[in-house]
C-alpha positions in Angstrom: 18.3 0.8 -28.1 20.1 -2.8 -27.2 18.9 -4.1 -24.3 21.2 -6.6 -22.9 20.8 -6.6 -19.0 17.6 -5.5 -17.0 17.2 -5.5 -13.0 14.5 -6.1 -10.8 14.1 -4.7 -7.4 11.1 -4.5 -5.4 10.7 -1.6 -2.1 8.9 0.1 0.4 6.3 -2.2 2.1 4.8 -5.3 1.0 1.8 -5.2 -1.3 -0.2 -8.9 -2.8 1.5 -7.6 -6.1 5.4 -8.2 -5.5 5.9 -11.5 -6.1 3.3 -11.7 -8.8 5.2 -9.1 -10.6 8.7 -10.1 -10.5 7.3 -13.6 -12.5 5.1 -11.9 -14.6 8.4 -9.7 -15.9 10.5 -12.9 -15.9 7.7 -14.6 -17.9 7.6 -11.9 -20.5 10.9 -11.0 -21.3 11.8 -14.9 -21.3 9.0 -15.1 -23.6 9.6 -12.5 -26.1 13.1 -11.2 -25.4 14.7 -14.6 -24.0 18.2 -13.3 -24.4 18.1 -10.3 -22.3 19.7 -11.3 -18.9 17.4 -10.4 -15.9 19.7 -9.9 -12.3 17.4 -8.7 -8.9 18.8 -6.9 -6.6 17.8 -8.2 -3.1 16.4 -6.1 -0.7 15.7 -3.4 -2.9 18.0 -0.3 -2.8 19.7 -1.6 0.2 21.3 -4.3 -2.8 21.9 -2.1 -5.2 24.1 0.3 -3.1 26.0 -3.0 -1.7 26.1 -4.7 -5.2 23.8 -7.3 -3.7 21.8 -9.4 -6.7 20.9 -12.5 -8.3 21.0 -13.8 -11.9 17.9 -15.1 -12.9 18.8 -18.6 -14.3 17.2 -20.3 -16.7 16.0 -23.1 -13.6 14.3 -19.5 -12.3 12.7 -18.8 -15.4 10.9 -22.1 -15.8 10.1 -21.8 -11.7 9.0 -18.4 -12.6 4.8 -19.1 -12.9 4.9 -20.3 -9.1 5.5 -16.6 -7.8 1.6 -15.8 -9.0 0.8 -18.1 -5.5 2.3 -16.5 -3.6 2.5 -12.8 -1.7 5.6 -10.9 -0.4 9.0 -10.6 -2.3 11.0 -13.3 -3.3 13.6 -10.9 -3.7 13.0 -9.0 -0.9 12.3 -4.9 0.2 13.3 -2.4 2.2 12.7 1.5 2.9 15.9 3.0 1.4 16.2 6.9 0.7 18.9 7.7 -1.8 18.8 11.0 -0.7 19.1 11.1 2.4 22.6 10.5 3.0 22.2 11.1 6.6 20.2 7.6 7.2 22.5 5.7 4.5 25.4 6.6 6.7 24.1 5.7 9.9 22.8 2.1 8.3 26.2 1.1 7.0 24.8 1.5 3.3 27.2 4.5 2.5 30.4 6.1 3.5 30.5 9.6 5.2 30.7 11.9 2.6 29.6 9.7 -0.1 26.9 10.6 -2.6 24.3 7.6 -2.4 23.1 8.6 -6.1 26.8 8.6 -7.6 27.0 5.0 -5.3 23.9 3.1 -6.9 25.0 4.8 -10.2 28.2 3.2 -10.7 27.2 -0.1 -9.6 24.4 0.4 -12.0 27.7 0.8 -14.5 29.3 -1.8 -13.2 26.8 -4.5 -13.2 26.3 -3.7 -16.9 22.8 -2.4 -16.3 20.5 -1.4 -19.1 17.0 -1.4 -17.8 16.1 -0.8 -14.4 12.7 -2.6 -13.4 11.5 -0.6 -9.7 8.2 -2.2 -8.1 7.1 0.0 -5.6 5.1 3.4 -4.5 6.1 6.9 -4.5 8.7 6.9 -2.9 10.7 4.1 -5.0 9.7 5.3 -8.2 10.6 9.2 -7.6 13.7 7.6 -6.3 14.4 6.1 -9.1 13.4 8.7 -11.3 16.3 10.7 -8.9 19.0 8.0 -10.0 17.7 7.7 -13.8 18.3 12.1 -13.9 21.6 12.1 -12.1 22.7 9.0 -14.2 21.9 10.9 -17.1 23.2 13.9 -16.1 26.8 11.8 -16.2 26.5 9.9 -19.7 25.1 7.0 -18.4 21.8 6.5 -20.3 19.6 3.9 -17.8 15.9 3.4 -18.7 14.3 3.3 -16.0 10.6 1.7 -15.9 8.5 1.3 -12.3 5.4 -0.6 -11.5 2.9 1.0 -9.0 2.4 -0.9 -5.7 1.0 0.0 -2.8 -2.3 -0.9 -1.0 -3.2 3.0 0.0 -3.5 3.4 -4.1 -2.9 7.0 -3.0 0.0 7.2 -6.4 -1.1 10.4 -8.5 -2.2 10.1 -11.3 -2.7 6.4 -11.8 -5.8 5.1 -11.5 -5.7 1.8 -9.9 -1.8 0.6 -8.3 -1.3 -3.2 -8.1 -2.1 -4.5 -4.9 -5.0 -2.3 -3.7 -7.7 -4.6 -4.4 -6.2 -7.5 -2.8 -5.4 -6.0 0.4 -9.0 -4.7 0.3 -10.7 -8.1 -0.2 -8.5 -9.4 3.0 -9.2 -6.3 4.9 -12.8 -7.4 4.3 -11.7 -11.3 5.5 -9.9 -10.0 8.4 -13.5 -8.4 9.2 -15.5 -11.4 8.9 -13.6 -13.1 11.3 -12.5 -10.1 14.6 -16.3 -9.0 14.3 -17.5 -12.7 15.3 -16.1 -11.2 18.5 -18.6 -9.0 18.9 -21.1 -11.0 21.8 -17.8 -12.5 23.7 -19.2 -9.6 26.4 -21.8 -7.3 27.1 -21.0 -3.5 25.1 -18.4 -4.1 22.5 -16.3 -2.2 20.8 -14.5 -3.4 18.3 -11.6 -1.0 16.2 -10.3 -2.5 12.7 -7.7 -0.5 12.1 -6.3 -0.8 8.4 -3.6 1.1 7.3 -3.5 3.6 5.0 -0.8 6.9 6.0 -2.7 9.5 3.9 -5.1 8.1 1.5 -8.2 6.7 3.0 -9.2 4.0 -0.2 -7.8 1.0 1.7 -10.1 1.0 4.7 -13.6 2.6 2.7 -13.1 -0.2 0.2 -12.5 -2.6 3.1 -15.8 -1.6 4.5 -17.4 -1.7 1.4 -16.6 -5.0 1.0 -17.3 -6.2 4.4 -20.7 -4.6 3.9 -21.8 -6.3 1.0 -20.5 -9.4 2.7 -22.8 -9.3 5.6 -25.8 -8.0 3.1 -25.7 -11.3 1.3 -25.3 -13.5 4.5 -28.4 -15.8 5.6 -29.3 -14.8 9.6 -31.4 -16.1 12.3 -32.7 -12.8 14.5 -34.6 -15.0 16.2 -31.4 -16.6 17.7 -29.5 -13.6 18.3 -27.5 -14.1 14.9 -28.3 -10.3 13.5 -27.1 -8.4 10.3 -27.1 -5.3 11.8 -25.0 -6.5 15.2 -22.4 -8.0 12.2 -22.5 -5.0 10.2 -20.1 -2.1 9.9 -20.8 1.1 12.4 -18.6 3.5 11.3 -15.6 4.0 8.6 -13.2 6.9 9.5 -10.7 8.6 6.9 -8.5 10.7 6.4 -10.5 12.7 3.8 -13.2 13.2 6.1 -14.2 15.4 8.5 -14.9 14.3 12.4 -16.8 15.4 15.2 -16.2 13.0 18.0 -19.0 14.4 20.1 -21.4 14.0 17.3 -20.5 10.7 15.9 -20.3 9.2 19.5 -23.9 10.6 20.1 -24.6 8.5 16.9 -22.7 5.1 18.3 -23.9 5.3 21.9 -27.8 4.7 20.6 -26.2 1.7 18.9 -24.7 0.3 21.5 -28.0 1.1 23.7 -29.8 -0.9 20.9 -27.6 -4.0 19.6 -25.1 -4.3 22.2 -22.3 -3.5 20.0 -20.6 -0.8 17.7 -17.7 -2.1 14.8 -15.4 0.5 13.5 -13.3 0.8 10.4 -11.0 3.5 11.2 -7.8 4.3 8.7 -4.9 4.7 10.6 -4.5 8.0 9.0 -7.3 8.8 10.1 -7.3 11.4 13.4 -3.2 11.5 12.9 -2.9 15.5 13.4 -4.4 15.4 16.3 -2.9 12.4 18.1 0.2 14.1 16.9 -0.5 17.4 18.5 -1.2 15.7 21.8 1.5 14.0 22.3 4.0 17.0 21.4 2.0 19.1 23.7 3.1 16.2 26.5 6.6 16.9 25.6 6.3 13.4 23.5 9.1 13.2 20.4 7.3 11.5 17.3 9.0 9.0 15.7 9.8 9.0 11.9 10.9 6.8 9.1 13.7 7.4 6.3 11.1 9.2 4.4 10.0 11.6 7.1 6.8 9.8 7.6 5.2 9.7 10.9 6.1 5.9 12.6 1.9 5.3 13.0 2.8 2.2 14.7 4.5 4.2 16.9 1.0 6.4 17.8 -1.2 3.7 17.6 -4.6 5.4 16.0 -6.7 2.3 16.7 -6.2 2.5 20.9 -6.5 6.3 20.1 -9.9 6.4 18.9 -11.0 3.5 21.3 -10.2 5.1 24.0 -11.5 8.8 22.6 -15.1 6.8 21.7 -14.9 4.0 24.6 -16.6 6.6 27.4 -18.8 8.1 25.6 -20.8 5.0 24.2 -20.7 3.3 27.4 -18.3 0.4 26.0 -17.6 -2.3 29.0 -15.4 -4.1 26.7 -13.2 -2.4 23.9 -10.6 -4.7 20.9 -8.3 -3.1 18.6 -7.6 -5.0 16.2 -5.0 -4.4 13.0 -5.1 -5.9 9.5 -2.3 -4.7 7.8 0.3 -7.1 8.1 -2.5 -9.6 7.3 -3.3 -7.7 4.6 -0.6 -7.1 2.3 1.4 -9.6 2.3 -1.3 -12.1 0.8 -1.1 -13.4 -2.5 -2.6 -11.0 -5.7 -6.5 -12.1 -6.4 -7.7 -12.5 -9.8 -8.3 -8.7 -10.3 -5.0 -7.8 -9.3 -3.6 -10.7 -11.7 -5.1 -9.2 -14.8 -4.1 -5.9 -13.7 -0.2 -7.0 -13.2 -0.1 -9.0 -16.5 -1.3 -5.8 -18.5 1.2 -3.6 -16.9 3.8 -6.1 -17.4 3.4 -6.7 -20.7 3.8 -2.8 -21.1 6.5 -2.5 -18.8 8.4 -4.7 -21.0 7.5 -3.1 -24.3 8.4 0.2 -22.8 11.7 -1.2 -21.6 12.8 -2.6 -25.0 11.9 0.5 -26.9 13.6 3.1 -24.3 10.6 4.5 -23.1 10.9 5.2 -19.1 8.3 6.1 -16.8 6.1 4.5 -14.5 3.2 2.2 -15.9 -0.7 2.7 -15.0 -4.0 4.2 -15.9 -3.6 7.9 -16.2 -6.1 9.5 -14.9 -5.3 12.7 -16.1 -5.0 11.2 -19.9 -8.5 9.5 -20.2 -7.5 6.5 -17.8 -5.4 5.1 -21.1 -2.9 2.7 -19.9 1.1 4.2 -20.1 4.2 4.8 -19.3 3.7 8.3 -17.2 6.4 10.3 -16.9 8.1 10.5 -13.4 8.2 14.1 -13.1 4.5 13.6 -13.1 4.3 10.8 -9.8 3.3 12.0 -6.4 2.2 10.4 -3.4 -0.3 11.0 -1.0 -3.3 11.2 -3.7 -6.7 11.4 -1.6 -9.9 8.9 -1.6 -12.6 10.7 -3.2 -15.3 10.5 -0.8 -18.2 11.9 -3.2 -17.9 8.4 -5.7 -21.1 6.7 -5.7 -20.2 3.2 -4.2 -18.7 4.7 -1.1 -22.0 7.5 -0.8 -23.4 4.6 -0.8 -22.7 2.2 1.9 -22.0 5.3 4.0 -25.8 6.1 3.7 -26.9 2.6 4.4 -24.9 2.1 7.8 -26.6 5.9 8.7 -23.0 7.8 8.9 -22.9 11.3 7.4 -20.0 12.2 5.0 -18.5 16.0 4.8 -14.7 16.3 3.7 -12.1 17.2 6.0 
């Protein structure tokens, strides 16, 4: 196969991965392929339905090493849905009674396109895996090859997506600086709330973090400055199973004792039933392009505090969210190792024809491929039973039984 033209395009929400990938690819193919032209689409599928995209020049190439310092996308997302029509219509991204997979396919065509580069979750890369069948199915052969992002690292079956582990560690910093709140009054309550729709990884590893944080801290009891008033109280997940009455029995004899309770809560965390509630009121839930519950919409955090706030005897209670802090942050060294290896095999694949999406396949010894797209799914759960995350459960004194 001749490669003579590959695109980038970047979607879905942010992750500390984007940017650090788009260079990374630009670095590789300009060093061992340096005649293949590289375009980006901005704005994800939103520029590739409206022909939107930029050659990388060779002034870009040379600038290319500076994206490693820096979060978000310099080319841009968005939450784009090839198949549903519907939305496309209604955004001004398609005409009524266009197909939105014949659209991106023929500017695909037109725009010379032999490789397709698609950094993003799920939800990109199964929509990409949609455009790379249907372009097939009309003699156009595309290879198509994704990158996993997305700080939930919920992507079945890989192992480890890029982006996780950054958004983890500034969870964690997030942390270290809302719970110094925790004495500005008497009976605090404070709610991190760290996102994560269906997969509860983001906010345990969060916690973990934070927790190993305040265990290697120097304190001064004597002055009030306590470990166990800093510490973490609670971590709530989708994966795990709740009983409000039980845990708040738990919280109120720490708040009776320190003066304070902290909280990890996923915002995924609790959803059913904050759904159910408001649907029962005669509330209508907001959704996204993909069908996925709007959480900001719900707000989980004020849920929770004001489900827990009564029943520990909290005069004071802070929601606070780290997200947006969160992902949008630059890739840390473990995430940089992790892109460059992908990268470099995103490449390979991509000169020798091989599509699929690149990661650690769990079901394939964790060996380090280009998985097959038939084979990606969303919404992969934490496992709650691995050792680390036993662990700091049992040394905050919080019970774990799945959901």
């Amino acid at each position: 196969m001749t490669v003579r033209r590959v695109a980038l395009l970047t979607a879905g929400g942010f992750a500390p991965c984007l940017s650090s990938a788009v260079g990374g690819l630009i670095e590789r193919y300009t060093e061992i392929a340096p005649d293949v032209e590289i375009i980006a689409y901005q704005y994800g599928y939103h520029g590739l339905l409206t022909g939107n995209y930029v050659t990388v020049t060779d002034e870009a190439r040379k600038q290319a090493p500076i994206l490693h310092r820096f979060g978000g996308s310099p080319i841009g997302n968005s939450r784009v849905k090839l198949t549903n029509a519907k939305n496309l219509v209604e955004r001004g991204l398609v005409k009524e009674g266009e197909d939105p997979l014949q659209v991106a396919a023929e500017q695909l065509r037109k725009d010379g396109v032999d490789v397709l580069h698609t950094i993003g979750g799920d939800d990109t890369n199964t929509t990409a895996a949609d455009l790379a069948a249907y372009l097939h199915e009309n003699d156009y052969e595309l290879t198509v090859v994704g990158l996993p992002k997305t700080i939930d690292n919920d992507i079945v079956p890989i192992r480890q997506s890029l982006g996780a582990m950054t958004a983890a560690e500034e969870a964690s910093d997030f942390a270290q600086h809302i719970i110094g709140e925790h004495r500005s009054n008497p009976r605090m309550l404070i709610v991190h709330e760290v996102m994560g729709r269906n997969c509860g990884y983001l906010t345990a590893q969060a916690a973990n973090y934070y927790h190993e944080w305040v265990k290697k801290q120097e304190w001064a009891p004597a002055l009030g400055l306590s470990q166990e008033r800093w510490d973490v109280h609670a971590v709530y997940l989708p994966e795990m199973a709740l009983d409000l009455d039980t845990e708040a029995v738990r919280l109120r004899g720490i708040m009776d004792e320190i003066g304070n309770v902290n909280i990890f809560l996923s915002e995924g965390a609790g959803v059913e039933e904050i759904i159910a509630e408001k649907e029962a009121a005669g509330e209508e839930v907001a959704r996204d392009p993909f069908g996925h519950v709007k959480l900001d919409t719900i707000n989980p955090g004020q849920w929770f505090a004001q489900q827990f706030a009564e029943k520990i005897g909290a005069e004071k209670v802070m929601v606070q969210k780290s997200g947006y802090f969160s992902r949008a942050w630059h890739a840390n060294a473990d995430d940089l190792r992790l892109i460059k290896s992908m990268v470099d095999l995103a490449v390979q694949c991509a000169l020798e024809g091989t599509p699929g999406v690149i990661g650690h396949d769990e079901e394939n010894g964790d060996v380090l491929s280009a998985i097959a797209f038939p084979r990606i799914k969303g919404a992969k759960a934490f496992d709650i039973d691995q050792d680390w995350f036993r662990g700091t459960m049992a040394e905050i004194g919080q019970e774990v039984h799945a959901h």
